[in-house]
GUDREN-860792 format. One line per 8 residues: number of its first residue (from 1); for each residue x, y, z negated of C-alpha. Coordinates in pm, whole numbers, plus 50000, padded with zeros to 5 digits. Layout:
! residues N
NUM	X/Y/Z; ... $
END
This chain:
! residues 477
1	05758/13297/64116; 05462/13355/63896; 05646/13639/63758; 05743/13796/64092; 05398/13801/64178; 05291/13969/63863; 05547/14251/63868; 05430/14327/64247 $
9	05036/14312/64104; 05138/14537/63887; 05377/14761/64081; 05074/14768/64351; 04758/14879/64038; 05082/15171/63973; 05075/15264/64345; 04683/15295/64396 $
17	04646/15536/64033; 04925/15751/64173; 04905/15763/64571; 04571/15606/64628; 04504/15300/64775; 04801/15175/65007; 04687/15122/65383; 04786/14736/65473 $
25	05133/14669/65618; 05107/14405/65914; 05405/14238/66057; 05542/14429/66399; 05395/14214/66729; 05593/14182/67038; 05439/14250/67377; 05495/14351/67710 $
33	05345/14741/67851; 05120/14549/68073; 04962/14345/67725; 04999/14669/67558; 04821/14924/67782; 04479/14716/67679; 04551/14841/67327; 04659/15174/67336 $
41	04438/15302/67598; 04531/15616/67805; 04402/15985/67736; 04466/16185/68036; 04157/16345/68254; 04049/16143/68534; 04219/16210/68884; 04046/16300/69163 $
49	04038/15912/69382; 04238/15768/69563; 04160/15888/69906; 04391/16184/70047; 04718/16336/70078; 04946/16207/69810; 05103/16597/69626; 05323/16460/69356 $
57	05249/16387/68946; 05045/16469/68703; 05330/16576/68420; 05070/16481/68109; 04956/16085/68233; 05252/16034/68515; 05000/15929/68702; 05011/16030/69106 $
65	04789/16304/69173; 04631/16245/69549; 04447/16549/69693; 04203/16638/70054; 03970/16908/70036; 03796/16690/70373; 03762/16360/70125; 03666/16595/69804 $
73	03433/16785/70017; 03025/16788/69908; 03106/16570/69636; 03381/16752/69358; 03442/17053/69576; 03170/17307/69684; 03410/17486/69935; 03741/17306/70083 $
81	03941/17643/70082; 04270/17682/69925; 04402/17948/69697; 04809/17955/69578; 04925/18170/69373; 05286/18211/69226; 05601/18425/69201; 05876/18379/69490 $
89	06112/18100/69429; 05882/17875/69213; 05782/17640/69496; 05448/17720/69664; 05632/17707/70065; 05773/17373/69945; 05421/17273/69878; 05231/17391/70180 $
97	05470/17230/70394; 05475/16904/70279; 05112/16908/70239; 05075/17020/70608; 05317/16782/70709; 05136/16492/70522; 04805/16581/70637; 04922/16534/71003 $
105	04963/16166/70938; 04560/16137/70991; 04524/16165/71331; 04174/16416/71338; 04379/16703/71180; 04490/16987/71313; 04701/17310/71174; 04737/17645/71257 $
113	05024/17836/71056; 05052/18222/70982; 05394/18275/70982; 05480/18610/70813; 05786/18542/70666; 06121/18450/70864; 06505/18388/70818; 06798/18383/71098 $
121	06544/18582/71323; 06285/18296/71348; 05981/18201/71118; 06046/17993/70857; 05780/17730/70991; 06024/17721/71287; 06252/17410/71187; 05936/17217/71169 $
129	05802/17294/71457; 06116/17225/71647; 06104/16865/71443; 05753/16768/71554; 05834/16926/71927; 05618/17275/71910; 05742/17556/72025; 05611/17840/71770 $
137	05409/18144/71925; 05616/18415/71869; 05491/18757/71868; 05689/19028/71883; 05703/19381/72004; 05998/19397/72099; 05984/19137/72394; 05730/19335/72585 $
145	05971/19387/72861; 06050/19030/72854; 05669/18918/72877; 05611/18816/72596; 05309/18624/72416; 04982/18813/72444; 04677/18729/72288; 04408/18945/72478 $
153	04120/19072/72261; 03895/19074/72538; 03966/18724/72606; 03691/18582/72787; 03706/18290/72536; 03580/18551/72293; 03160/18636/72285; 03121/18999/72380 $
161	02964/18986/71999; 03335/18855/71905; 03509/19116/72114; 03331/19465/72026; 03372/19317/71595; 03734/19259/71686; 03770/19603/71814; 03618/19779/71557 $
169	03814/19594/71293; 04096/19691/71480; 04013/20065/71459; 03932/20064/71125; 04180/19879/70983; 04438/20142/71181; 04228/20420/71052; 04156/20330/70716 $
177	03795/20373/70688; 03513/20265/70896; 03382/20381/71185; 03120/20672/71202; 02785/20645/71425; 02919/20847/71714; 03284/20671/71775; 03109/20348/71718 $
185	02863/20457/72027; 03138/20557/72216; 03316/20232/72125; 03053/20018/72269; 02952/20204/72565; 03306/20185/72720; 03344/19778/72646; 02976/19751/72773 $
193	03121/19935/73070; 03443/19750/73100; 03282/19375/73096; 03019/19487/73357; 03282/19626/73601; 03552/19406/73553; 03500/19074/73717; 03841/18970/73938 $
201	04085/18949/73605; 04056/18989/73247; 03960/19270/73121; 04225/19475/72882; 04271/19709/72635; 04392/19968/72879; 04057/19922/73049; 03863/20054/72692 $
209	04109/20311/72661; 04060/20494/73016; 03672/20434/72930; 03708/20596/72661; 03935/20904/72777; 03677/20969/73103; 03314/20834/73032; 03050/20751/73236 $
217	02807/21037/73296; 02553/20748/73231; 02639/20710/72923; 02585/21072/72809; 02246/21071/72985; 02106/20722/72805; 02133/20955/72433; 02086/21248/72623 $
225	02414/21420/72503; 02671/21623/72684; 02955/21385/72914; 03205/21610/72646; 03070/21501/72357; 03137/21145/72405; 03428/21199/72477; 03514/21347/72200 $
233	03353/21094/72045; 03565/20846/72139; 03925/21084/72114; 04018/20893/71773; 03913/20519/71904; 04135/20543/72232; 04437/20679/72005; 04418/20411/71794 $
241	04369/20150/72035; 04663/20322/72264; 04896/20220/71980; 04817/19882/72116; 04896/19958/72461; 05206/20209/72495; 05306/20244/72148; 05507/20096/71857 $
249	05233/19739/71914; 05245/19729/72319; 05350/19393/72464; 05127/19185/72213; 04770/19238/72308; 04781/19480/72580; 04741/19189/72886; 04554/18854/72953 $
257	04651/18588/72722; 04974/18387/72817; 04850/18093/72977; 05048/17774/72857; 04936/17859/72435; 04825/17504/72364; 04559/17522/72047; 04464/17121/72120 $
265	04829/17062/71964; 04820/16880/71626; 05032/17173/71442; 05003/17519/71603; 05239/17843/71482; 05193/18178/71519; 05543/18358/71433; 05500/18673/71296 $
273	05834/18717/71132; 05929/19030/71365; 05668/19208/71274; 05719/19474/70942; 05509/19297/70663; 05432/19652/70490; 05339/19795/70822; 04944/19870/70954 $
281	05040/19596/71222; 05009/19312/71012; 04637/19305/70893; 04595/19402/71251; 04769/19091/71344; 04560/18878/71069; 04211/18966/71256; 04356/18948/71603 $
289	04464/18584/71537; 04192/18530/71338; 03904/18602/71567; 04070/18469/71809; 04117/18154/71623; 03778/18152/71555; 03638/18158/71898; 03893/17929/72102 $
297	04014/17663/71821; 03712/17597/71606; 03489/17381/71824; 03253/17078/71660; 03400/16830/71734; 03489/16650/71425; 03855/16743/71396; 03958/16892/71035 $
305	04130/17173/71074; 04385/17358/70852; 04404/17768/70854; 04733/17804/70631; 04815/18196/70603; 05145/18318/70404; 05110/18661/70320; 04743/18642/70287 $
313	04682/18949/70060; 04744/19152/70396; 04363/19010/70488; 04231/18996/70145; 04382/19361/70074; 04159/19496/70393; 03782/19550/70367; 03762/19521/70751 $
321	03975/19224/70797; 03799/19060/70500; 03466/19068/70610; 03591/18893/70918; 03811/18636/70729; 03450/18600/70494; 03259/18549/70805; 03519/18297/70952 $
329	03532/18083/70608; 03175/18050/70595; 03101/17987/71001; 03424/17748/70935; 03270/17481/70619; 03021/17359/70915; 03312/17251/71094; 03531/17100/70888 $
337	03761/17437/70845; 03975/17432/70507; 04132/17799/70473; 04486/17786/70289; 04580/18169/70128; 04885/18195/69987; 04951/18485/69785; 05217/18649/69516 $
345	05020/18805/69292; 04626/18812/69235; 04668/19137/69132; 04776/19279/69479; 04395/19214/69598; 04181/19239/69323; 04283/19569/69189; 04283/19708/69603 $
353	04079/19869/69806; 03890/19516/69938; 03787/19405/69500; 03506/19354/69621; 03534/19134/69987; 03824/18977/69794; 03614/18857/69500; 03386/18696/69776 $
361	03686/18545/69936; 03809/18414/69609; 03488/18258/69480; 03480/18014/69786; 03825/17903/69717; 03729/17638/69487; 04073/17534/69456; 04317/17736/69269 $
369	04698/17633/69248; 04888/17842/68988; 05268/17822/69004; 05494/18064/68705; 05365/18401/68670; 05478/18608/68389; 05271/18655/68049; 05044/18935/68162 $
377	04995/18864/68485; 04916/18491/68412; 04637/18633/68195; 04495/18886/68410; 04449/18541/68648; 04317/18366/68419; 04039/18598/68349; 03991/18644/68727 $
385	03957/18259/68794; 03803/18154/68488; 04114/17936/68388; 04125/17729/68019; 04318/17930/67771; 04573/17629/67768; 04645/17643/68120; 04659/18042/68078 $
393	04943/17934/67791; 05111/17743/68028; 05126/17936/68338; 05466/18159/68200; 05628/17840/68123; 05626/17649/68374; 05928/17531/68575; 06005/17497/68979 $
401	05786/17289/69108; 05524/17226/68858; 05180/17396/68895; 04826/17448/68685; 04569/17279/68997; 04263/17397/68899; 03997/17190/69199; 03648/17312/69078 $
409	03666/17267/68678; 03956/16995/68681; 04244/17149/68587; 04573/16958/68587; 04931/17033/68516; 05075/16880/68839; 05515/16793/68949; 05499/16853/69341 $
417	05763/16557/69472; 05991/16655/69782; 06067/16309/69983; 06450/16351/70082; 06332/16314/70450; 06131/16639/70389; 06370/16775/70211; 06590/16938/70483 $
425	06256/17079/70645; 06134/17194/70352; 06381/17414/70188; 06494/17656/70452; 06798/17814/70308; 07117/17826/70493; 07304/17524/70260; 06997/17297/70340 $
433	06932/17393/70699; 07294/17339/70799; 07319/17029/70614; 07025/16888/70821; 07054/16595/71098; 07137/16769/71412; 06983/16659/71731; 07221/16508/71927 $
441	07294/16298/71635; 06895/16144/71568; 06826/15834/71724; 06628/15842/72085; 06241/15830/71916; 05983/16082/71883; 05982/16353/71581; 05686/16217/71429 $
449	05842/15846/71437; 06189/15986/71290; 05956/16132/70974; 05773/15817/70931; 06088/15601/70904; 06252/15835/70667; 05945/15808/70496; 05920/15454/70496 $
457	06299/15407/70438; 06256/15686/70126; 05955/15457/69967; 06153/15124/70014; 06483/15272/69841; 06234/15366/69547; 06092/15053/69523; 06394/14878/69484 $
465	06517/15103/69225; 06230/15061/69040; 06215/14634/69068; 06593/14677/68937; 06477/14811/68615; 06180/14596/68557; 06228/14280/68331; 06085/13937/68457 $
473	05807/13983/68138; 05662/14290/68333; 05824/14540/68071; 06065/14831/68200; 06333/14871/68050 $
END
């Protein structure tokens, strides 16, 4: 023994003159995770609480990542607006949709959806709606004959302040540059006109445009110009806004709104799919819906309301509907208003004709969620946004489903997780859409009491999956 022990003194002196000294080997302990989590304690970034809509993991800890611009508000965020970005196919509809229909769980929220995209001749918002019992505002030019939706821009709803910005956004947007001194006169003479005159109905469009076409001979005198001269003045405002009234637009806003549009609705959809995204009439569309929005659906009343736009670049991309949309976000953070853009590519807006309004827009979205963009473009957003390199690294790399989050500085790496009872409202391609529960078949409750036990029923199977596979020590195997 007493030689065993000198051969290993020795064999350990050999060690230490050739390697250094040896670190100490201790025998292997046995524990459980729940012991062993006090030892090795965990790296990742904190979350952001507890408190919110539950979005899916956090790929680095595995912890859940909760998120609610309303609970985050004043404290982590500065603004509750929304900005996703991401190349088709890599999940950002999956994620607005789940999020929209997991925020109306809370009973003081209400949405209004944008709906620029569509499939099967309906908006792709249109299989939820029909779920939670909302018929979708449609708006389409080709159903004029068939009286179809009409939002009026002279609403009454609307402050005459409201109604002559609308109008000129209108114009200018459809002209693409702003209004000069003289068609702007001419512009407000003939609403002036039109609101003092018309008191048994509505007032219209077609009322501004016959203004416009035969003036007042008052309104020459009060600038002391010739009758002529105003209108000529007007000649390029009542073309423009004639587009709206007997041309390629009429049918849409060319009447008094259709009574029966229910805005006190917890999830509100304006269809949009029949309109030609590339076309003049859809950032026309954007500040139509949006001033109208702002004057009939934002009231203080303590509700938190959701503004979710697809195909946002179409108001970012405008000068003239951005200045509205910059008006709207900031008259909205008063009232509890969290604006949702989605968007393909930063580069569409920050490299058009609106850098500037859209820089403004962008710098009060102080959350930024980043789904696969390819190499250059991911780094042209991450200079724009002021992303870590590491996330910029990522961004390429990343797989369906899994986004950079980026809420104010606290930038995560975050798996969105589908529920299988959102799953067949989520993804709206054909295979998934005709593989969903048809009505006749779902049992006699209401839509939002068939989500919540599919919910309930989808947490319960996990659970029990999950209390299979843990031992009786608290360990999983």
């Amino acid at each position: 023994m007493a030689a065993y022990d000198l051969l290993s003194t020795v064999t350990d002196a050999f060690t230490s003159f050739l390697f250094g000294r040896t670190e100490t080997t201790r025998l292997p302990v046995r524990t459980s995770t729940g012991q062993a989590q006090a030892v090795y304690l965990p790296t990742a970034a904190p979350g952001l609480g507890d408190s919110g809509v539950i979005i899916g993991r956090e790929v680095y800890s595995g912890k859940g990542y909760i998120y609610d611009p309303f609970q985050l508000y004043g404290q982590q965020l500065p603004a509750p607006h929304w900005l996703v970005l991401g190349e088709s196919g890599n999940g950002k509809s999956a994620l607005e949709k789940t999020y929209v229909l997991r925020q109306l769980r809370f009973r003081d929220r209400q949405v209004v959806v944008l709906d620029a995209q569509g499939e099967d001749g309906v908006g792709e918002w249109n299989l939820i709606a029909e779920q939670l019992g909302i018929t979708p505002i449609r708006l389409d030019p080709t159903a004029a004959l068939d009286q179809g939706i009409r939002l009026n821009p002279l609403d009454p709803a609307i402050t005459t302040t409201g109604q002559l910005a609308l109008l000129r956004t209108i114009i200018e947007v459809a002209l693409g540059h702003g209004l000069d001194e003289r068609a702007g006169f001419a512009l407000k003479v003939a609403h002036a006109y039109v609101n003092a005159t018309v008191s048994d109905r509505q007032p219209v469009l077609g009322d501004i445009v016959e203004q416009l076409r035969h003036p007042e001979p008052e309104s020459a005198q009060a600038m002391n110009v010739a009758l002529e001269d105003v209108r000529a003045w007007g000649l390029d405002v009542a073309l423009v806004l004639d587009r709206l009234v007997d041309g390629d637009l009429r049918g849409m806003f060319d009447g008094p709104t259709t009574v029966g549009i229910d805005l006190d609705s917890p999830l509100t959809v304006f269809d949009l799919s029949h309109i030609d995204r590339n076309s003049i009439a859809m950032p026309i569309l954007m500040a139509i819906v949006g001033v109208w929005l702002e004057h009939t659906w934002i009231r203080p009343d303590r509700k938190k309301r959701i503004f979710l736009v697809e195909e946002a670049w179409h108001i970012i991309n405008s000068p003239f509907v951005a200045q509205l949309f910059q008006r709207l976000l900031k008259f909205g953070r008063r009232l509890g208003l969290s604006f949702v853009a989605v968007v393909h590519h930063l580069s569409d807006v920050v490299d058009g004709a609106a850098a500037k309004e859209a820089a403004a827009i962008l710098k009060m979205a102080s959350t930024r969620t980043i789904y696969a963009q390819k190499a250059d473009e991911a780094r042209a957003t991450g200079q724009v946004l002021g992303l870590p390199r590491w996330a910029v690294e990522i961004i390429p790399t990343l797989t369906p489903g899994i986004a950079v989050w980026d809420v104010n500085g606290n930038v995560q790496v975050v798996k969105h997780l589908v529920t299988e009872a959102e799953r067949p409202l989520v993804f709206t391609d054909r295979a998934m859409t005709e593989a969903s529960v048809r009505p006749e078949d779902a049992e006699p409750h209401g839509p939002m009491d068939e989500l919540d036990h599919a919910l309930e029923t989808e947490a319960e199977s996990r659970a029990s999956r999950f209390d299979r596979l843990t031992h009786a020590d608290g360990t999983v195997a």
